[in-house]
C-alpha positions in Angstrom: 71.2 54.6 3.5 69.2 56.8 5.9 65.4 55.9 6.3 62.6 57.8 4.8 60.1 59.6 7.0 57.7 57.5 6.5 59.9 54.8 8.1 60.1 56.2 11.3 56.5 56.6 11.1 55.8 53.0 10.9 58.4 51.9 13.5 55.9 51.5 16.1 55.6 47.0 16.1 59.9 47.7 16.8 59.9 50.3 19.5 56.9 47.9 21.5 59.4 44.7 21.7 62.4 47.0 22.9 60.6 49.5 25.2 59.5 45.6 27.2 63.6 46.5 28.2 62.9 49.7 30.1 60.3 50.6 32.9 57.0 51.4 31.8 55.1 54.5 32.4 51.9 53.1 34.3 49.3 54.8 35.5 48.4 55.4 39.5 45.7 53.1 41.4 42.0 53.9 40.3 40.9 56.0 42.8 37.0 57.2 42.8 36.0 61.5 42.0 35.0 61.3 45.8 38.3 60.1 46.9 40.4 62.2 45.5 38.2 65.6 46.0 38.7 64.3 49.7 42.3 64.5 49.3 42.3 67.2 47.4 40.4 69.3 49.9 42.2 67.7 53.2 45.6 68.8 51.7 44.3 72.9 51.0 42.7 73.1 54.4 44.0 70.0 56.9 47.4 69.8 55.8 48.3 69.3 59.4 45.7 66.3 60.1 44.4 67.5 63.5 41.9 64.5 63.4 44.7 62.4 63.5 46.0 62.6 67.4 41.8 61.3 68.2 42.2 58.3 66.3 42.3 55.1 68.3 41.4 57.2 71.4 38.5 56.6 74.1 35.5 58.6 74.6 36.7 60.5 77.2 40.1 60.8 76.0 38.6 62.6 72.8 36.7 65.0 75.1 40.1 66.0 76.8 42.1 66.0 73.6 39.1 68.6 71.9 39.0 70.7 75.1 42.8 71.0 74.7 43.2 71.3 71.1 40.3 74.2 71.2 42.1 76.1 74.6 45.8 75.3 74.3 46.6 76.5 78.1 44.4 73.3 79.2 47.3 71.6 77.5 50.4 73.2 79.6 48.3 74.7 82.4 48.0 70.8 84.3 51.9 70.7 84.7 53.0 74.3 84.9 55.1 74.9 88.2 56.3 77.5 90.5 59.6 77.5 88.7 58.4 78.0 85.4 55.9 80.9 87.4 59.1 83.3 88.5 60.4 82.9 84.9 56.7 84.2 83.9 56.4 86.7 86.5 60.0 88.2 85.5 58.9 88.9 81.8 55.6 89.4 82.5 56.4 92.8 84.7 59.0 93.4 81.9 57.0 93.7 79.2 54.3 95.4 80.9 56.7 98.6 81.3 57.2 98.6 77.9 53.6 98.1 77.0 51.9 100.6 79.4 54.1 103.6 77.6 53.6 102.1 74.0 49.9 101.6 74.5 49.1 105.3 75.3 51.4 106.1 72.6 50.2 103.9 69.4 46.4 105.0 70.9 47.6 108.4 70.3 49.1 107.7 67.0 45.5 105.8 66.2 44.0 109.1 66.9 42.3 107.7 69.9 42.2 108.8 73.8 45.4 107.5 75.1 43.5 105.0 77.5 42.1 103.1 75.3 45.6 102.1 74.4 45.5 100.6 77.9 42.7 99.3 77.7 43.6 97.2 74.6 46.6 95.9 77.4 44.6 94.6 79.5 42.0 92.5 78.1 43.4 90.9 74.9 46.5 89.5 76.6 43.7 87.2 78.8 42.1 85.9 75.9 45.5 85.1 74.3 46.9 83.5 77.1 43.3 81.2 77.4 43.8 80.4 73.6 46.8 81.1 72.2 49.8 78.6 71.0 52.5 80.9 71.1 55.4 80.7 74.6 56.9 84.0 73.4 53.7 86.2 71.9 53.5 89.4 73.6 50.1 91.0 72.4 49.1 94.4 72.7 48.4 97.5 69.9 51.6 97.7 67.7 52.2 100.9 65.5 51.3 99.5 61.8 47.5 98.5 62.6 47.4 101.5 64.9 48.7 103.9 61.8 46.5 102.3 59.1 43.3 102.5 61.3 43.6 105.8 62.2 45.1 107.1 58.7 41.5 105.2 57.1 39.1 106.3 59.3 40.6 110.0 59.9 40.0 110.2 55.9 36.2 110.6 56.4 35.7 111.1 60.4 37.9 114.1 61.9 38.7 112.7 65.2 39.0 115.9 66.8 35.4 117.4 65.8 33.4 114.3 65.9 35.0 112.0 68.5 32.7 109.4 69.7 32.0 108.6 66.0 35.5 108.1 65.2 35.7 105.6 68.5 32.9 103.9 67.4 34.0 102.9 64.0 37.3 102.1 65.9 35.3 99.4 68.0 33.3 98.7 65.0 36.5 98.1 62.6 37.8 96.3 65.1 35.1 93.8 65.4 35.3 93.2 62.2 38.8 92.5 61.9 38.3 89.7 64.3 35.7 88.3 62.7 37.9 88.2 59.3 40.6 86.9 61.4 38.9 84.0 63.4 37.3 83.0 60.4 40.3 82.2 58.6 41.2 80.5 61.2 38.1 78.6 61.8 37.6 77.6 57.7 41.2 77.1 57.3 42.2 80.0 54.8 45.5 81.3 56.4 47.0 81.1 52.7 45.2 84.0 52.0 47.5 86.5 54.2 50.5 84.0 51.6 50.0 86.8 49.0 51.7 89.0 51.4 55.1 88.4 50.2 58.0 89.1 52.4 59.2 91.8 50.0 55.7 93.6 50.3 56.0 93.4 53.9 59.6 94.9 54.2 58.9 97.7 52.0 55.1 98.6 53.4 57.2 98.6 56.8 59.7 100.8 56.1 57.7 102.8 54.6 54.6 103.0 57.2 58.4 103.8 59.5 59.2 106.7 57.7 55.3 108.2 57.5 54.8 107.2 61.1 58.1 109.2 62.6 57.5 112.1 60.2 54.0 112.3 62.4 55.8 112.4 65.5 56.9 115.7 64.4 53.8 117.4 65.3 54.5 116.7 69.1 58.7 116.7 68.7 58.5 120.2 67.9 55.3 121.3 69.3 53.2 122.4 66.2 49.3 122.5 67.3 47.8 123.1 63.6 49.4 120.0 61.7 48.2 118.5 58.5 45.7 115.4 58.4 47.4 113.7 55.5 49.8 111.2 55.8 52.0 111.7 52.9 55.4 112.6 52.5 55.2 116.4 50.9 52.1 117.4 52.6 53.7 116.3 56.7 56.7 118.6 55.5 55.0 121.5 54.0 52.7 121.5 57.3 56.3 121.8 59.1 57.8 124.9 57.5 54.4 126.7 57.4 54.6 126.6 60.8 57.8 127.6 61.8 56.8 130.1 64.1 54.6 127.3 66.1 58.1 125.8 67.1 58.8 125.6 70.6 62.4 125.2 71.4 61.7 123.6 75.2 59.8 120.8 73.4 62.5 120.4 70.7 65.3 120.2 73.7 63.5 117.8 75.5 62.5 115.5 72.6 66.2 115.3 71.2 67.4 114.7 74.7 65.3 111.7 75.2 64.7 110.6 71.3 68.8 110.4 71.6 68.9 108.3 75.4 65.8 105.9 73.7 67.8 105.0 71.0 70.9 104.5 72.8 69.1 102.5 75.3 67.7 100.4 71.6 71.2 100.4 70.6 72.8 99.2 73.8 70.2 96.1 73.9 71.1 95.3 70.6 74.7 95.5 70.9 74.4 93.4 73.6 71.5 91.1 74.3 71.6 90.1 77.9 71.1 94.0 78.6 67.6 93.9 77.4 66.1 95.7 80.1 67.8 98.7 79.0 65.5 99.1 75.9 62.6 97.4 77.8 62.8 99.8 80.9 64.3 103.2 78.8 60.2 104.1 77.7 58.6 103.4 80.8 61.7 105.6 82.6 61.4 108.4 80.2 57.8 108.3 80.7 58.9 108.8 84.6 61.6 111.1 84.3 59.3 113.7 81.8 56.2 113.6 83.5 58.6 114.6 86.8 60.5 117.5 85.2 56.8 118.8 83.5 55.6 118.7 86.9 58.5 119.9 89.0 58.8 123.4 86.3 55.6 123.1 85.5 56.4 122.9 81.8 52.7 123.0 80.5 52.9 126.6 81.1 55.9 126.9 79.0 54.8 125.2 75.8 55.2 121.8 76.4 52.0 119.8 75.7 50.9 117.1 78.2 48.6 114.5 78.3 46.1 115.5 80.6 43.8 114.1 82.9 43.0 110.3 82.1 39.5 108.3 83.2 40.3 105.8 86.0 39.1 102.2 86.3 38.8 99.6 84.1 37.7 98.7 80.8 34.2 100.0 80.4 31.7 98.0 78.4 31.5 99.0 74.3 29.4 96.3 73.0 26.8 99.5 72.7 28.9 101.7 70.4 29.4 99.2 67.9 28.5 100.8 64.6 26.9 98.2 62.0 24.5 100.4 59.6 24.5 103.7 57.7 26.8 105.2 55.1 30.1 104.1 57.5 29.6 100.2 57.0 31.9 100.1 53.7 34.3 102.5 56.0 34.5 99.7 58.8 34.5 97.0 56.9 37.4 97.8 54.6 39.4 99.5 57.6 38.7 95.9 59.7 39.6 93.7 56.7 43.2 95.7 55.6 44.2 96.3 59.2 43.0 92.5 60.4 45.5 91.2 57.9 48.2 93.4 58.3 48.0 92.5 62.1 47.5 89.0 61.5 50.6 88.4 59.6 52.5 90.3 61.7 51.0 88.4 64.8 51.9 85.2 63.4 55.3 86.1 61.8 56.5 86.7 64.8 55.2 83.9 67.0 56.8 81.5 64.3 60.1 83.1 64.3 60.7 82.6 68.1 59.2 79.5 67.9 61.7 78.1 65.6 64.4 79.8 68.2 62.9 77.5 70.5 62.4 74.6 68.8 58.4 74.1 69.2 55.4 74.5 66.9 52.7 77.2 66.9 49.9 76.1 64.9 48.7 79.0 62.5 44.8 78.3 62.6 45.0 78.4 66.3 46.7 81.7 66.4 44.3 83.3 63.8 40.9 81.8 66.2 43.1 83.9 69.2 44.1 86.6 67.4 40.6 87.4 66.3 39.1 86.2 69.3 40.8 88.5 71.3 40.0 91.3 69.0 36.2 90.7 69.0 35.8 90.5 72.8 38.4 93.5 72.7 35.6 95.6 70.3 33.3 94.5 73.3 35.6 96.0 76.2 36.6 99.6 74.7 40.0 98.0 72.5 41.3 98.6 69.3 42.9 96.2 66.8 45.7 94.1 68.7 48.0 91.6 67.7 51.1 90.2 68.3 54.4 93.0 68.7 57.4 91.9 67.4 59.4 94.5 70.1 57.4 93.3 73.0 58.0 90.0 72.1 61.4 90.3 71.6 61.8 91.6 75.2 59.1 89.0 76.4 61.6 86.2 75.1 65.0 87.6 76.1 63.3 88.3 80.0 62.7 84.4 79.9 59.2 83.7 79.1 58.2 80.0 79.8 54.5 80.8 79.0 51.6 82.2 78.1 51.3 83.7 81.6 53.8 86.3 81.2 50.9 87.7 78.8 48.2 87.2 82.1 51.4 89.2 84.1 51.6 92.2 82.0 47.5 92.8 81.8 47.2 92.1 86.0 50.3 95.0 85.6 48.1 97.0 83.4 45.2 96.7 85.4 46.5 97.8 88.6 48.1 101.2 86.3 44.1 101.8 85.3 42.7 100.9 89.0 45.5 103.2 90.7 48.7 105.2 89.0 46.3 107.1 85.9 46.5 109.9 88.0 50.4 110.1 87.5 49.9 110.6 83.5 48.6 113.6 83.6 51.5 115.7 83.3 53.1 113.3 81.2 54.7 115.3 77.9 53.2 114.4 74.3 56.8 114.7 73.0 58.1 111.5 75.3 55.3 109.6 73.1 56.6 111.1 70.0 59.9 110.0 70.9 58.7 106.4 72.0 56.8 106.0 68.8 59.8 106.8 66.8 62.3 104.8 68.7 60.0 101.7 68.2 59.1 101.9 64.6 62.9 102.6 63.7 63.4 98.8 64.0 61.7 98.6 61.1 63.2 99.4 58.5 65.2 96.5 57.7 68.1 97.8 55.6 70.1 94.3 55.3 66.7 92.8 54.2 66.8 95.3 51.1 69.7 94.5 50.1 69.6 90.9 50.6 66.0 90.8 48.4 68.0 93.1 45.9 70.4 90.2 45.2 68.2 87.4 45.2 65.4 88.8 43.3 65.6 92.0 41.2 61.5 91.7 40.8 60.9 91.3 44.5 63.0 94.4 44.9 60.6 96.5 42.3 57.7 95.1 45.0 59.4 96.2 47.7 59.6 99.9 46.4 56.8 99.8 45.4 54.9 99.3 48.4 57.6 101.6 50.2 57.5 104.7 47.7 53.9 104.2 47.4 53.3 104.3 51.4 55.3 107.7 51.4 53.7 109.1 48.3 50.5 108.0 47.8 48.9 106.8 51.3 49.5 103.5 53.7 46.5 101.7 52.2 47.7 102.9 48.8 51.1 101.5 49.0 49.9 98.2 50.4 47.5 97.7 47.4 50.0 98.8 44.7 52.8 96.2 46.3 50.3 93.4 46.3 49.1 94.3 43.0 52.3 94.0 41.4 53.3 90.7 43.6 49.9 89.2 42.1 51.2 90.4 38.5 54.4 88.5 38.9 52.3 85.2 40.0 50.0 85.3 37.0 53.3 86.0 34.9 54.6 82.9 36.1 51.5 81.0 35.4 50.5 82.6 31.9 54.1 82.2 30.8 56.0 79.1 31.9 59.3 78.4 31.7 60.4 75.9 28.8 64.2 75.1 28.8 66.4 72.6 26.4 68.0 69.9 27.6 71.2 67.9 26.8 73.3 64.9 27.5 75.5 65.2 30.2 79.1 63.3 28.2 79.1 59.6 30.1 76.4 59.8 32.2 72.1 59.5 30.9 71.7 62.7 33.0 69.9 65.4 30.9 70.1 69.2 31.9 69.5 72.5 30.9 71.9 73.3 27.8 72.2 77.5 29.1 72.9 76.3 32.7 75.4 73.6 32.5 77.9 74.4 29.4 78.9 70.7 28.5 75.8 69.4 28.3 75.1 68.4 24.3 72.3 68.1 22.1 71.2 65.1 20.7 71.1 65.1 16.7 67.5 64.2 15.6 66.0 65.2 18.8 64.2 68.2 20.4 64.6 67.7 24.0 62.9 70.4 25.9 61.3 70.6 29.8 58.1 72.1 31.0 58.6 73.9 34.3 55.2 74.3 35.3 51.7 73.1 35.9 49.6 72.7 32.2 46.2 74.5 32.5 44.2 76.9 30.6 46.1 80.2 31.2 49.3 78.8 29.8 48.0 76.4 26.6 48.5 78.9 24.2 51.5 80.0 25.2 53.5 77.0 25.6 51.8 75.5 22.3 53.6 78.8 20.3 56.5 78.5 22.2 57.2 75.1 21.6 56.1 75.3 17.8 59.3 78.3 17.7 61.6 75.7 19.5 60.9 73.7 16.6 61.5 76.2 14.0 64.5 77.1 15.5 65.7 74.1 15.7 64.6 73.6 11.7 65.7 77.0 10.8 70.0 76.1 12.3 69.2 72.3 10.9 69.5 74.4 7.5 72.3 76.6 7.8 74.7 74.2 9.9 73.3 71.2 7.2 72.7 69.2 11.0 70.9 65.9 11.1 66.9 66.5 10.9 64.7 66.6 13.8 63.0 63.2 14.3 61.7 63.5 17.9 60.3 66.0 20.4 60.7 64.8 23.6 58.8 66.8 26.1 59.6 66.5 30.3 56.8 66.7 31.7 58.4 65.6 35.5 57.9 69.0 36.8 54.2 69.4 35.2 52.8 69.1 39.0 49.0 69.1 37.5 47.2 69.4 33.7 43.4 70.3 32.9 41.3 70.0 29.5 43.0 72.5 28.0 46.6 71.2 28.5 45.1 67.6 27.6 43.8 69.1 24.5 47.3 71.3 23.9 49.3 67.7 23.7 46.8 66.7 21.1 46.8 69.2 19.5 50.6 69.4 19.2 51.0 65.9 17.9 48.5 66.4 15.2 50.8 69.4 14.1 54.4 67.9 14.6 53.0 64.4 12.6 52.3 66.8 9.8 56.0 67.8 9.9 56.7 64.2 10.5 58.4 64.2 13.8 57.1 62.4 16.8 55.8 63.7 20.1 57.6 61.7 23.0 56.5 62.6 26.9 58.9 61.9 29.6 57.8 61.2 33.4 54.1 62.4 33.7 52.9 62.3 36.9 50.0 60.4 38.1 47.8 62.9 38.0 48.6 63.8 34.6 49.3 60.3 33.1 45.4 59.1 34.1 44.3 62.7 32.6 46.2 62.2 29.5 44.7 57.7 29.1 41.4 59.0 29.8 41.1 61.5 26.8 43.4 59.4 24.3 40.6 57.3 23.1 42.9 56.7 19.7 46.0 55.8 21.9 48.2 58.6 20.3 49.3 59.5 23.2 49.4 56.9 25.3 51.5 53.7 23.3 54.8 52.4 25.0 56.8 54.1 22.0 55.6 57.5 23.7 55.4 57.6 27.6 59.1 57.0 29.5 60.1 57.5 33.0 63.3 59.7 31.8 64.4 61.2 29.3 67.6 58.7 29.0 65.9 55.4 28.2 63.2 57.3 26.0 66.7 58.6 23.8 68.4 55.1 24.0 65.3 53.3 23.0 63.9 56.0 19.8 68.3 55.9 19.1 68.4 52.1 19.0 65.0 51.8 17.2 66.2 54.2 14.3 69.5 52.5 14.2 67.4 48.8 13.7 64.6 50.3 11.1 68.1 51.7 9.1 69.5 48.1 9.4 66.5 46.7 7.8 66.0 49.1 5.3 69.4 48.5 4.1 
């Protein structure tokens, strides 16, 4: 004869003397508020421990260990030698021929003089190489900050009628971008630049590609009167409505070295030990062209050129910083998108060839440098700088023990501004164009794509998001609209959790997802179902509805397939990594209703964190006996199984 409802309800004196067989759910050591906001706060912003290597340590030793810890070359400098020096030297003159052509070239594409993509070679590679943690960094202006700054500002400031305003909210933005940068560093917030996701990245990339090359085209085919926007439609109507602006000696030249650039790209590729192909092909063709302008004296033939450059170094900007009027919004929002942009770029790449070398770069420490560097650039006539993936690609494959490589390439760059600026001033604007476009054709990351495409079909949306919206829309438009959407997809994820049903695994006590692994089984009586996600306020409602349509599901098929009736809801909670008031009072709340239905609520596994929540707030120990907390879902189904199985005995 099979026991009443009410039975089961008063099985409780039982399931205590049989649950003494199986490990009890206890709850973690009392720990005081204090402690564990300590914990909590240690693990969001020192989840490295730096206090932990000055522990046990003298005075002095202290001292040393903060001087080093605050100016990382004070940590390698002591032991460096004059093997590791050639090695440095090598690279260091390597990459500085690839940075001296790049510099004037992403300056131009800034909208800023030329030099003053020098100038931000020189200085900020000094303050890396003083503070930075990165072997294989290669700093310098890179062609993403340089296109968003000068697409931002150019939207309100023309930089051909009102120059010196536009450089001075280009030192003023970039001030601020170091300030945003170091800070994030200094308060330990690098998560924020997290919401970046690598899908945004690839798409805003590819995109900012595509929008920076179709720039190019104003010096690749010699058009003087070319539009201002950046988008798609407008770059190529500005093309064919000036057709007649075509020169065909600048189109010649451009193809012919556009097609040796990418050659030289390709070769390096192909074959990495020939690196100084691609690392020496800019610098060459910056050689080569500025000869054959000055031998035929191309400028009088159509071919654009540089023109005369200032000589020296850096001159002070400290005085053209711009903090008041109706531009601070301007600055502010141009130094805040293009100090992240450069900042996860920066420290993407100093990660990835740090893992190539087995060593650690510490990514606090790189944000202090990076913005660092950029504030005392702002100070010394530089724009935004960061880390170059190309450059630092080159700086590796050359050999680069150290830092120094980076003090190398500015003592290069200095002597170029003390003595060979004279040399640039027949150089062509179409070997910039070309440079420019061979550089940003890296990338677009087509293998990426696809590989996002068949891991993630949501990711993939992101990504074309940000890269249709780049060419469409604008770069800063783009950027938002991907980060929007990769924001949406989080708040999905926490708003709606995923609940799954689990079965028995024939012969073992293993329980599993019944859609994911075919033979697992249902238990008759019982409603076995897993919570994948933390319990707070956002998701209460939800999961209480969806688990209340589990159980009417489950009622409506007990009816038509005449099954055994639900008993027990057993609820998972082992991936439930946190709870808050709400999901306390959503367990509540569901008991109440299931009792009402007369079926039990049984939780499996809580956490610590969640079991000392869940003890606190049961004041009537409804949620909290022996006959309702397990450590897995196995014993809590052989112990309700054996308990029914001795009530029915009795009753009989």
């Amino acid at each position: 004869m099979e026991p009443s409802k009410s039975d089961l309800n008063s099985h409780q004196h039982h399931c205590v003397e049989i649950s003494m067989e199986v490990h009890k759910v206890v709850p973690p050591p009392h720990r005081s508020t204090l402690e564990k906001l300590k914990t909590r706060l240690k693990e969001t912003f020192f989840p490295d421990d730096p206090l932990r290597q000055f522990q046990g340590q003298t005075r002095k030793t202290k001292w040393i260990l903060a001087a080093q810890y605050v100016f990382p070359i004070l940590q390698w400098g002591p032991n460096y030698s004059f093997q590791l020096l050639k090695s440095d030297v090598v690279s260091g003159l390597t990459i500085a021929s690839l940075a001296i052509p790049q510099g004037i070239s992403y300056a131009k594409l800034a909208n800023l003089p030329p030099i003053v993509g020098l100038y931000s070679s020189f200085v900020p590679p000094l303050v890396y190489a003083v503070l930075g943690s990165s072997r294989d960094l290669a700093v310098g202006p890179v062609s993403i900050a340089s296109l968003i700054m000068g697409s931002m500002l150019r939207e309100e400031v023309s930089p051909s009628n009102d120059p010196l305003l536009f450089l001075q909210l280009a030192f003023s933005s970039t001030f601020f971008a170091g300030v945003f940068q170091a800070s994030l560093g200094i308060l330990r917030l690098g998560f924020i630049i997290d919401f970046l996701s690598k899908a945004t990245l690839i798409g805003f990339m590819a995109g900012a590609a595509i929008i920076v090359s179709l720039q190019q085209l104003k010096a690749l085919l010699g058009i003087k009167n070319f539009t201002k926007q950046m988008g798609l439609v407008p770059v190529l109507s500005s093309v064919f409505h000036h057709k007649d602006e075509w020169s065909w000696q600048t189109i010649l030249m451009g193809v012919c070295f556009l097609v040796a650039l990418l050659l030289a790209r390709h070769i390096s590729m192909r074959r990495p030990k020939l690196f100084w192909v691609s690392a020496g092909a800019p610098l060459a063709s910056v050689i080569l062209s500025t000869l054959l302008v000055f031998a035929f004296k191309a400028q009088n033939h159509g071919i654009g050129v540089i023109g005369k450059l200032q000589q020296g170094l850096n001159p002070p900007s400290w005085n053209m910083l711009h903090f008041h009027g109706s531009y601070l919004g301007l600055i502010m929002k141009t130094g805040l998108i293009t100090g992240i942009i450069s900042l996860t770029e920066g420290i993407a790449v100093g990660r990835t060839f740090a893992a190539l070398k087995n060593y650690q770069v510490d990514g606090n420490k790189e944000m202090i440098a990076i913005g660092m560097m950029n504030i005392v650039g702002s100070s010394t006539s530089c724009y935004v700088t960061t880390g170059a993936f190309s450059r630092s690609a080159v700086n590796h494959n050359a050999g680069a023990k150290t830092a120094v490589s980076n003090i190398i390439m500015a003592v290069t760059v200095m002597v170029t501004l003390l003595f060979l600026m004279p040399l640039f001033q027949y150089t062509p604007n179409v070997i910039l164009g070309a440079i420019i476009v061979t550089a940003v054709v890296g990338l677009i990351d087509i293998p990426a794509a696809y590989y996002i495409w068949k891991i993630d079909k949501f990711d993939f949306l992101v990504m074309l998001c940000a890269f249709f919206g780049v060419i469409f829309i604008s770069v800063q438009g783009g950027l938002a609209i991907a980060v929007g959407l990769s924001i949406f997809k989080i708040l999905m994820q926490i708003t709606r959790p995923k609940t799954v049903m689990v079965g028995n695994i024939p012969g073992t006590d293993i329980y599993r997802d019944i859609h994911h692994y075919k033979e697992a089984t249902t238990v008759p009586g019982f409603l076995i179902l897993s919570i994948e996600s933390p319990i707070n306020f956002a998701n209460t409602t939800y999961l209480n509805e969806r688990i209340l349509r589990w159980i009417e599901d489950y009622e409506a098929e007990e009816d038509t397939k005449k099954q055994q009736s639900l008993r027990f809801v057993v609820l998972d909670l082992s991936p439930v990594s946190s709870i808050d008031t709400s999901g306390v009072s959503l367990f509540k709340e569901l008991r109440k209703v299931v009792e009402n239905k007369g079926i039990e609520l049984v939780l499996v596994n809580p956490i610590g964190e969640v079991i000392e929540k869940l003890q606190r707030a049961d004041e009537d120990h409804d949620l909290s006996r022996p006959d309702c907390l397990f450590l897995t879902v196995g014993e809590a189904v052989a112990l309700l199984v054996s308990t029914v199985k001795a009530q029915s005995s009795s009753h009989i």
